[in-house]
C-alpha positions in Angstrom: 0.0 0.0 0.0 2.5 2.2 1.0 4.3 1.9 -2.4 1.7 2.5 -4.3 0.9 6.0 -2.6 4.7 6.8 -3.1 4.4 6.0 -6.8 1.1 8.1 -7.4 2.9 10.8 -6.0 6.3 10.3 -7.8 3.8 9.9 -11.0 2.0 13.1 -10.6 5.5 15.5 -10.6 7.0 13.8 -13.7 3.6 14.2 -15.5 3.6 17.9 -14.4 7.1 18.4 -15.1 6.5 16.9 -18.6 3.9 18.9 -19.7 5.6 21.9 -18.3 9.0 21.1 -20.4 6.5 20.3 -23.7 4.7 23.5 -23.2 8.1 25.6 -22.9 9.5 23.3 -25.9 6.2 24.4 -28.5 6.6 28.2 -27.0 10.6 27.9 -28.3 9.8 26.5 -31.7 7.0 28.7 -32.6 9.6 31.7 -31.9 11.8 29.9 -33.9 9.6 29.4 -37.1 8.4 32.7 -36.6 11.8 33.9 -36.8 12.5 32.1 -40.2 9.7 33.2 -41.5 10.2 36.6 -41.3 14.1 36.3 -42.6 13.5 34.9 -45.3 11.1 37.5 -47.4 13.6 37.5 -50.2 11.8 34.6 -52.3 9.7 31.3 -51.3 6.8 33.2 -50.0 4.3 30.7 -50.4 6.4 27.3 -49.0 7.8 29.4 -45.9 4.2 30.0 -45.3 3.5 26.4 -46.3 6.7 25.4 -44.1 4.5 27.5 -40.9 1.3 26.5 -41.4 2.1 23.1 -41.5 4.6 23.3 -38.4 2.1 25.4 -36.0 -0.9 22.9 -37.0 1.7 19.8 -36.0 2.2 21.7 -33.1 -1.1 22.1 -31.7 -2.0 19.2 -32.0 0.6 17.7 -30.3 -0.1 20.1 -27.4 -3.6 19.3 -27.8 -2.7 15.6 -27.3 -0.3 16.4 -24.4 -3.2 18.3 -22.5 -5.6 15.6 -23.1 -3.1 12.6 -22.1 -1.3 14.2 -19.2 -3.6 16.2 -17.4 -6.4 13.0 -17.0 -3.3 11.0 -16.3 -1.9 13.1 -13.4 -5.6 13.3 -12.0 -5.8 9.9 -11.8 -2.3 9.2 -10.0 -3.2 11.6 -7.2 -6.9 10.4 -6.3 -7.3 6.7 -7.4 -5.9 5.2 -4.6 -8.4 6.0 -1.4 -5.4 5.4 0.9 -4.1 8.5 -0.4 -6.3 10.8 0.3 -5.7 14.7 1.4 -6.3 13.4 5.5 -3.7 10.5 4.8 -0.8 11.9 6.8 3.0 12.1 5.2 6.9 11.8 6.6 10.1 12.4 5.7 12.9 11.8 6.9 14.1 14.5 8.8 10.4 13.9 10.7 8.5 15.2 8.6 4.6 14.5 9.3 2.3 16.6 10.8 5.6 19.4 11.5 5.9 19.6 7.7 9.4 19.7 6.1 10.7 18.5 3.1 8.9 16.9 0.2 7.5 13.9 1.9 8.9 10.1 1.7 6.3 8.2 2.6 2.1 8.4 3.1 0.0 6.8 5.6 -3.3 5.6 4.8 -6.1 8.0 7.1 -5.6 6.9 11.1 -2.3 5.5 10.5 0.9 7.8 11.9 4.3 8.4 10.1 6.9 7.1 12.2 10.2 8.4 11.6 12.9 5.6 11.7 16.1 4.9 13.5 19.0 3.5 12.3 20.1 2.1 15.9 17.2 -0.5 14.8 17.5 -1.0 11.1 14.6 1.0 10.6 13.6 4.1 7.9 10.4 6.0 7.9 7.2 3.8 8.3 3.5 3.8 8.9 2.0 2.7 12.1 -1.9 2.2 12.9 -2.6 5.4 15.4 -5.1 3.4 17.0 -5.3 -0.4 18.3 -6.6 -2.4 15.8 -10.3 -2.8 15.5 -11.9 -5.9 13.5 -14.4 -4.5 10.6 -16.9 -6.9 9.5 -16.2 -9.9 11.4 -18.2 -12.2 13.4 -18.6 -11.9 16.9 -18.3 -15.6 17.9 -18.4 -15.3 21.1 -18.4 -12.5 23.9 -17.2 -13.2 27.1 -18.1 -11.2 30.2 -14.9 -10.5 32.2 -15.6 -9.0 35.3 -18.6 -11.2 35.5 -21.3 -7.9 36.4 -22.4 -7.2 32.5 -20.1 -4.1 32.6 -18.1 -5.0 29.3 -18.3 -7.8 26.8 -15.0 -9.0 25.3 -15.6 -10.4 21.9 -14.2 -12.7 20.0 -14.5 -12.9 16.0 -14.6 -14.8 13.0 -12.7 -13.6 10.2 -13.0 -9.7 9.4 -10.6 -6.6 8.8 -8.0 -5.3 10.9 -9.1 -1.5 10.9 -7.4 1.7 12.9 -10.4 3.6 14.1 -10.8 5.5 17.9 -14.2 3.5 18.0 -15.4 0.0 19.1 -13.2 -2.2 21.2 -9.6 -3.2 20.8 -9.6 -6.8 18.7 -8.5 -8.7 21.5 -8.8 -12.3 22.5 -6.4 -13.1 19.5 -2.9 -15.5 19.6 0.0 -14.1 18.1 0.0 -16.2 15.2 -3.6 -14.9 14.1 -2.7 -11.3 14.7 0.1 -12.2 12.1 -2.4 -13.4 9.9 -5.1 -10.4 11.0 -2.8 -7.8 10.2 -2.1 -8.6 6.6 -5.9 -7.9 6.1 -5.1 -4.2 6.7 -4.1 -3.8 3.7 -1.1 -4.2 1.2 2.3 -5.0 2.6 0.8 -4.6 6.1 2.1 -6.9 9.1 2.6 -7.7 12.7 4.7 -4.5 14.3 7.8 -5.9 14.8 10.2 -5.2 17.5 12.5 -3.5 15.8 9.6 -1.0 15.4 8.1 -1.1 18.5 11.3 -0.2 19.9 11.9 2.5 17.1 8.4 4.2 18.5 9.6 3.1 22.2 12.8 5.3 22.1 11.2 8.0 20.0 8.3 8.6 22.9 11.1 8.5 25.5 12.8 11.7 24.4 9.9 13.9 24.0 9.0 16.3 26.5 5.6 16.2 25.4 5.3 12.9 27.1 6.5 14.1 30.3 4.1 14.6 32.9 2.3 14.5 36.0 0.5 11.2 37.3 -2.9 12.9 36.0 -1.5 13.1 33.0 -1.8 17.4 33.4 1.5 19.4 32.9 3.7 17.8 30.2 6.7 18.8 28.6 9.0 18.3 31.1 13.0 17.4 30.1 13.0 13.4 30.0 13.6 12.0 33.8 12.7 15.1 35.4 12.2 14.3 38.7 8.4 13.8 40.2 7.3 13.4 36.3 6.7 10.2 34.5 6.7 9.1 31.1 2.9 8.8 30.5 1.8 5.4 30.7 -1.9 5.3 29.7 -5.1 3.6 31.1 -3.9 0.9 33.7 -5.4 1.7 36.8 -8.2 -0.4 36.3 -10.5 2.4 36.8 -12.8 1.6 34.6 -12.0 -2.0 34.7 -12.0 -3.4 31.1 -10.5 -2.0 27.8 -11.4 1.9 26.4 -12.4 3.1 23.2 -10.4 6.1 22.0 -11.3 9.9 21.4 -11.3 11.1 17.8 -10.0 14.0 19.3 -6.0 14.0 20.3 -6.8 16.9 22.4 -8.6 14.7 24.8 -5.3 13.0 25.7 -6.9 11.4 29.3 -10.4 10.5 27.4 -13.0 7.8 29.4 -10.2 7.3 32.5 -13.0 8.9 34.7 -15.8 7.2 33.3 -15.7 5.5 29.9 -17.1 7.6 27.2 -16.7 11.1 29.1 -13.8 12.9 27.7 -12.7 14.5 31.7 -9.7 17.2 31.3 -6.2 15.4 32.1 -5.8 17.0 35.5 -9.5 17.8 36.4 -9.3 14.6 38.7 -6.4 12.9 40.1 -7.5 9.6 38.3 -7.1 11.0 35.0 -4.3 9.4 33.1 -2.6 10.1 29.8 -3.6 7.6 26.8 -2.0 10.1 24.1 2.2 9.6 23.5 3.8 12.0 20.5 6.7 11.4 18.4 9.1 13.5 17.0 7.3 14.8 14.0 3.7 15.6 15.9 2.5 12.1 15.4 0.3 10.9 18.4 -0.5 7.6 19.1 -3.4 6.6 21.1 -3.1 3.7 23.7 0.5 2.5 22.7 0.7 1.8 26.5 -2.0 0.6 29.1 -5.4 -0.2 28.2 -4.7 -3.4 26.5 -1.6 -5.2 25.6 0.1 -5.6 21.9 1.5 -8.4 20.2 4.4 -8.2 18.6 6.1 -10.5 16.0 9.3 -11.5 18.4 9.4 -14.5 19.7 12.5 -16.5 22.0 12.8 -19.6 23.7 12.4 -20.0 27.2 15.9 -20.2 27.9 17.6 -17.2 26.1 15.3 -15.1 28.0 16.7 -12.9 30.7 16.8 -13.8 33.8 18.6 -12.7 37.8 20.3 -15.6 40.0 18.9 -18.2 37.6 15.5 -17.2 37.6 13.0 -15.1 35.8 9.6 -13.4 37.2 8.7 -9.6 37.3 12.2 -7.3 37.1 13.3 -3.7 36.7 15.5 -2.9 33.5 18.3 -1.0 35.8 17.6 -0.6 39.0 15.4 -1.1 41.8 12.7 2.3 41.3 10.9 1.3 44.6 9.3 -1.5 43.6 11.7 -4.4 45.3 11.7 -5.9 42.0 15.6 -7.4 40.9 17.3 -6.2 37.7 18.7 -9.3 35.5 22.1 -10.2 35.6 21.6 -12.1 32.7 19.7 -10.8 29.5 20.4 -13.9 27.2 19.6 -13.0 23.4 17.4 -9.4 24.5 20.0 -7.2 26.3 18.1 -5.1 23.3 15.2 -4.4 25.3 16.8 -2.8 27.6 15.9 1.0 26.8 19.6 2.0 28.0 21.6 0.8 25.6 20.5 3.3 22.8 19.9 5.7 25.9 21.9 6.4 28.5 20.1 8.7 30.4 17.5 5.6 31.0 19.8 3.8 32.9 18.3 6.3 36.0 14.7 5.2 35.2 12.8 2.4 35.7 8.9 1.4 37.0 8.8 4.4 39.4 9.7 6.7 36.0 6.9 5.2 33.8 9.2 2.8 31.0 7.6 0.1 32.5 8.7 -3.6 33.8 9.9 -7.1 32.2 8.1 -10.0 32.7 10.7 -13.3 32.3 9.1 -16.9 31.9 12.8 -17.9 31.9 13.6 -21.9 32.2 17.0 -22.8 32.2 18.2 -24.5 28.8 14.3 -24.9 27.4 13.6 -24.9 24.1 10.0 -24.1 24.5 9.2 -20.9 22.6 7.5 -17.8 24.4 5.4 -14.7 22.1 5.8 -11.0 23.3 3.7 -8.5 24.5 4.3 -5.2 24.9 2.6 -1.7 26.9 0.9 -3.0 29.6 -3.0 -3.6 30.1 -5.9 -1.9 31.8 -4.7 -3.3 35.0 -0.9 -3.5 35.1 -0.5 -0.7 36.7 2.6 1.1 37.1 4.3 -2.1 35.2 2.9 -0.6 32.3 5.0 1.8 29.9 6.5 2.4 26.6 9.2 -0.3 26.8 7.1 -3.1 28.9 7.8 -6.4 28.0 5.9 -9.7 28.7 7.2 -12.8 28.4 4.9 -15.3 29.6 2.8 -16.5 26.9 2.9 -18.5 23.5 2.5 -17.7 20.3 -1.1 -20.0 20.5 -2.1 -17.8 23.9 -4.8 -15.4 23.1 -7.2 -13.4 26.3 -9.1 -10.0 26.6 -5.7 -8.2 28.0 -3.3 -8.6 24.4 -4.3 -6.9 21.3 -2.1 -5.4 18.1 -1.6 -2.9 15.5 -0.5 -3.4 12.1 2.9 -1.3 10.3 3.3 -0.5 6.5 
């Protein structure tokens, strides 16, 4: 998909170029013929005006033919393809986006985010859905009430579209190997973020003061790590107790944390919390932490997975934030995750800060393969965050808490 909104756009400048350069090209060799003619009044009256006539008439009607080729041609480049509409949002690479810039790389289909790319993690500029995925014109096969009161109805489908839209529930109850096969439904090239993505967004959101803040979410744009701010972290106070929909809105950053469906002012109550994270280039994602989990596409076995004094369970990523949780002293195959290594200054932050916490199902020397899950839920509480990492589950495991979004 997203190479064939590149290509309609690279399409349409030739064209216009082309016609320009033909136009400028008939304008020249009218002068010239003009010029001739008017030289030459000594004799050959009649074939110099012969010689014009004949010329000017080729002329036209090549212009004519120009005009009726290019312009329906260029036309057609720029609106055929619905995914690149005027609200489809473009990037470049010197984070371009919503903060403008140079002439733009890449364009995202509407409610998809340009995501500018890092080199630390093989990455160049790529599209993201802004919202969790939502399934469009499934089944509902079953719906499962989770807290057992009627309050909310977690669903489960049959077949449908992966769709990024603020409305309807997150597509949950879903393994990791279907949300590999969900994703491709969201269009061309689409997939399973990867991790070399997610972390790409994770590090992006980490530096931006606009995701520094209070608790409440109120009073952002703090320096990364200032002290008694945190990186926001999203619904996961399991207040209300199930999954959110999202505000069309990005001004209504702490939307339905109150009560679900009433957009309350981040700040206005001291359970308010911040669903909104911005990147670089004025992107905003909504619920890329808390609220429900994500798949990704990594997978490890249990025994490369990190791990303190031989065992695995809950841990910090560098120290101890106040939580009494270890920090591994082995990280097998993912020392990667570790939001330090491409950032130093995170080597001071931890759960207390708002990255989030690591969840190891590590088993000495098994081969047995384990999925991941990133952000956090509804309910992890301050173990959610930006760089929170589960590895408990399979890639066959599938409940209520872990959703995804699809890349381009």
């Amino acid at each position: 998909m997203q190479e064939l909104c590149n290509l309609a756009d690279t399409g349409s400048n030739t064209i216009l170029y082309t016609a320009l350069a033909s136009s400028l090209l008939l304008i020249a060799t009218i002068l010239i013929i003009y010029l001739k003619t008017n030289t030459n009044t000594n004799t050959n009256t009649n074939t110099n005006y012969r010689y014009r006539g004949g010329s000017l008439s080729l002329l036209l009607l090549a212009g004519l033919a120009l005009a009726f080729i290019l312009a329906p041609t260029a036309a057609f480049a720029q609106t055929t393809n619905p995914d690149c509409d005027p609200t489809s949002q473009s990037g470049n690479n010197q984070g371009g986006g919503n903060s403008g810039g140079n002439q733009a790389s890449i364009t995202c289909p509407t409610n998809w985010i340009v995501v500018p790319g890092n080199p630390a993690y093989s990455t160049t500029d790529f599209c993201v859905m802004k919202y969790t995925a939502k399934n469009s014109g499934g089944t509902v096969a079953s719906s499962n009430d989770i807290n057992g009161d009627g309050s909310f109805l977690s669903n489960s489908y049959t077949g449908g579209t992966a769709v990024s839209t603020a409305t309807d529930q997150p597509w949950t109850n879903i393994s990791q190997t279907d949300a590999i096969t969900a994703s491709q439904t969201a269009g061309t090239g689409a997939h399973l973020l990867t991790e070399n993505e997610w972390m790409t967004i994770a590090h992006n959101i980490l530096t931006q003061p606009a995701n520094w803040c209070d608790a409440d979410g109120s009073n952002c744009g703090n320096a990364p790590g200032t002290a008694g701010k945190v990186l926001a972290s999203g619904h996961n106070d399991n207040t209300p107790n199930f999954p959110l929909e999202s505000s069309a809105n990005d001004t209504e950053a702490c939307y339905g944390t109150v009560t679900a469906g009433v957009n309350t002012v981040c700040g206005a109550d001291p359970s308010t919390q911040k669903r909104t994270l911005t990147l670089s280039n004025g992107s905003v994602l909504w619920d890329f932490v808390g609220n429900v989990g994500h798949w990704t596409s990594g997978t490890e076995t249990q025994g490369d997975l990190p791990s303190f004094g031989g065992n695995g369970g809950p841990l910090e990523y560098n120290f101890d934030s106040g939580f009494g949780l270890d920090v591994p002293d082995n990280w097998g195959t993912l020392n990667y995750t570790n939001p330090a290594v491409h950032n130093p200054g995170a080597a001071s932050w931890g759960v207390a800060q708002g990255v989030g916490f690591l969840y190891s199902d590590f088993s000495s020397g098994s081969p047995a393969v384990v999925a991941f899950y990133r952000g956090g839920t509804w309910g992890y509480g301050p173990g959610s965050g930006a760089f929170a990492l589960n590895l408990g589950g399979t890639p066959s495991d599938s409940d209520p808490f872990v959703g995804f979004r699809a890349a381009l």
